[in-house]
Each structure stands twice: as structure tokens, then as C-alpha cells.
N, C-alpha and C positions, 0 to 999 in steps of 0.2 A: 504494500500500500504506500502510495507517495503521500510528502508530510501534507501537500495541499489537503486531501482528500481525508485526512486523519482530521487537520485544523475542522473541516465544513462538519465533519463527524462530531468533532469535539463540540465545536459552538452549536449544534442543533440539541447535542445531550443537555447540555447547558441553558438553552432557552426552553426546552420543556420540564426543568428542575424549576427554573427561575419561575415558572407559570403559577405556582400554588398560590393559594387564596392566603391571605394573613389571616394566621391565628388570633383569636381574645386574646389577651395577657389576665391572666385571675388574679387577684386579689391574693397578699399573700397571708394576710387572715383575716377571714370572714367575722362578723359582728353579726351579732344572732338579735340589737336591739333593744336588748334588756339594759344598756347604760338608760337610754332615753326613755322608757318606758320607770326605768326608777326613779329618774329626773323627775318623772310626771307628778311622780307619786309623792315625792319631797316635796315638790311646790303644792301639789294638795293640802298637804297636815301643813305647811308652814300656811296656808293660803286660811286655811279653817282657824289655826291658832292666832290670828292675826285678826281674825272678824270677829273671833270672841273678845278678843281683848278691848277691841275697838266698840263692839257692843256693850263692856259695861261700862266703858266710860262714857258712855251714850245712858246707860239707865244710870250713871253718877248724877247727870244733868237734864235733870227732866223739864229745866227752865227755857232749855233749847229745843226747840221744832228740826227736828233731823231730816233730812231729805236723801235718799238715798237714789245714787245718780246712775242711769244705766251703762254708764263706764267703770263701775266696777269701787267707786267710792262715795262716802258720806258727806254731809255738809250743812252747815245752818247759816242763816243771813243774819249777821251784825246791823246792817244799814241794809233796806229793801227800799229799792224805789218802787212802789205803785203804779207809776206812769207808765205808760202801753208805750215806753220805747224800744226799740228793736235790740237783739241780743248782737253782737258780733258773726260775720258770715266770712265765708271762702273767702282769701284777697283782702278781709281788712285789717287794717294798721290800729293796733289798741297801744295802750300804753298802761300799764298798773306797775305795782308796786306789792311788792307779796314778802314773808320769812318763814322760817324753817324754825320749828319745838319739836321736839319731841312730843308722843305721846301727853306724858305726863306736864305737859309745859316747858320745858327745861328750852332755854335757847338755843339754837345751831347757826342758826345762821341772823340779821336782822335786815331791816330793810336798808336801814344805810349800808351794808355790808352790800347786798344785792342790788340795790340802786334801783334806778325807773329803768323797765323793760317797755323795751320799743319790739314788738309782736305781728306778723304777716299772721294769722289765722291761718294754718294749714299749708304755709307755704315757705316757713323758715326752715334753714336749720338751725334756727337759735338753739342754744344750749339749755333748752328747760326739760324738766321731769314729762314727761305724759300726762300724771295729772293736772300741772298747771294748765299743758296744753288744752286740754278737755276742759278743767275748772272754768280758763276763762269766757269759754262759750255759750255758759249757763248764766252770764252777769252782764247787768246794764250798768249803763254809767254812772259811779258815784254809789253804787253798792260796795258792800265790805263782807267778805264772806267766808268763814274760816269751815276749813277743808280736813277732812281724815283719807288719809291717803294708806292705803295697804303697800307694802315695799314695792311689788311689782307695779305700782303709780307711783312711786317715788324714787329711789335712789339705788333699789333691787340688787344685786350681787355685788356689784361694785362701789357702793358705799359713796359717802362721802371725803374728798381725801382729808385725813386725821380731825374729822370732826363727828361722822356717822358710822357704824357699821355697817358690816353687810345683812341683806333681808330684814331692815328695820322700816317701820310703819312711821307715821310721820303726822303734823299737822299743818297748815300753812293760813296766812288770814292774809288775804287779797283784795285790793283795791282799785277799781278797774279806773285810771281816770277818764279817757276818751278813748273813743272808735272811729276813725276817721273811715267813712265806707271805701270802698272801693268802687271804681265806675263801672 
């Protein structure tokens, strides 16, 4: 056999090796699930022991009208305006002023600390809790409204840096000044 005819031999064996389909690559260890399925389970009992705690200090104060908000937190109005004016929407620009207690009262944060919050409704990524985000949508202007926040509406795994822990519940009293609409 001459080398040409060896070469066409060679490159032909060659291109029907090369032809196979790619294999998956697997996974070199499988996860059956049970990490996240026991996550579930943690944030349940923390989620349960968080709502009782937060319910007695709700029947501590029976002078306060509790409103329980379908985002997953409490709340009573300090200052309620009466007036049929419109709550903040998509696109608007509020401004309040809000701080940080603990449960029990205890200071964490204050408002001078926190300053006036300039707020896009739904459209920031300003650096607030979820609950603020949510809180301030249920206030008109010139309301005052303190807030019970369960961890996962507040500062959740990752705490406060050296001021809260982590999965700690919370309370905050906000003051919505204005809502500039949006067009």
C-alpha cells in the first residue's frame, strides 16, 4: 500500500471517530434536595416563633388597633389622615423618614442616623428592607405608622452590620412626608 492511500485511509478512520455525538458530563455529586427542603423547614419554626412573639406584644397593647398587612407584617397608625388622598403608586417619588427598635423598643438605628429617604415606588434599588418597601404603600401623606416587621421583612440572615443579628424581627415608625406622583 502506498503512504498516499494509507494517509486517505487514515483521515477517513479519523473522521468517522470524530463523528460521535457529545456526551452529558454528570454531575459529580448528585443532591437529593433535602438541604432546601430543610431550609424550608427552618424558616417555618423561625417564621411561626416570630409571629408569636410578635402577637403578644400585640395583646401587650391593646390601646393599638393592629392591622395586619397582606405582605406578611403588622402595623398601627400613630397619625391617620382621614382625607380620601391617594396612597403612593408605581413611579412615585415619596420621601419619609423611618428607624429601627427592636422588638422590645431598644434603639438600632434612629432617624437622624437614617436621614430623609428619597423612594421611586417599585422602581429603586435603594437600599431599604422589603418591609419599608411594602410599608410605605399603605401611607398617605403626613401619616406616622409604626411597623412589626418579621426578619424575612426586615434584615433576615444577614443582619444588621454590628448593630442587629441575624433572623431578628424588628419594629420601625415611618413618616411618609410627600409623594410626588408620577406622570
Amino acid at each position: 500500500m502506498n503512504p498516499r492511500s494509507l494517509l486517505i485511509i487514515a483521515t477517513g478512520i479519523f473522521a468517522l471517530v470524530s463523528c460521535k455525538t457529545p456526551e452529558a458530563r454528570r454531575p459529580v455529586q448528585q443532591s437529593s434536595g433535602s438541604f432546601i427542603k430543610q431550609s424550608a423547614e427552618r424558616n417555618k419554626v423561625l417564621y411561626k416563633k416570630e409571629e408569636e412573639r410578635i402577637a403578644t406584644i400585640m395583646e401587650a397593647n391593646p390601646e393599638q388597633e393592629y392591622l395586619s398587612s397582606p405582605s406578611g407584617f403588622w402595623y398601627y397608625y400613630n397619625i391617620k389622615d382621614s382625607l380620601d388622598i391617594p396612597t403612593p403608586e408605581y413611579g412615585d417619588i415619596v420621601t419619609f423618614t423611618y428607624d429601627v427598635r427592636s422588638l422590645e423598643g431598644t434603639s438600632i438605628l434612629t432617624e437622624s442616623e437614617t436621614g430623609l429617604q428619597i423612594y421611586k415606588i417599585d422602581q429603586s434599588n435603594q437600599d431599604l428592607i422589603s418591609g419599608l418597601r411594602d410599608g410605605v404603600k399603605l401611607m398617605k401623606v403626613g401619616e406616622q405608622v409604626t411597623f412589626l416587621f418579621p426578619s424575612y421583612k426586615a434584615y433576615g440572615y444577614y443582619g444588621l452590620q454590628d448593630k442587629l443579628g441575624t433572623n431578628v424581627p424588628i419594629q420601625s415608625t415611618v413618616t411618609l412626608k410627600s409623594i410626588q406622583q408620577s406622570q
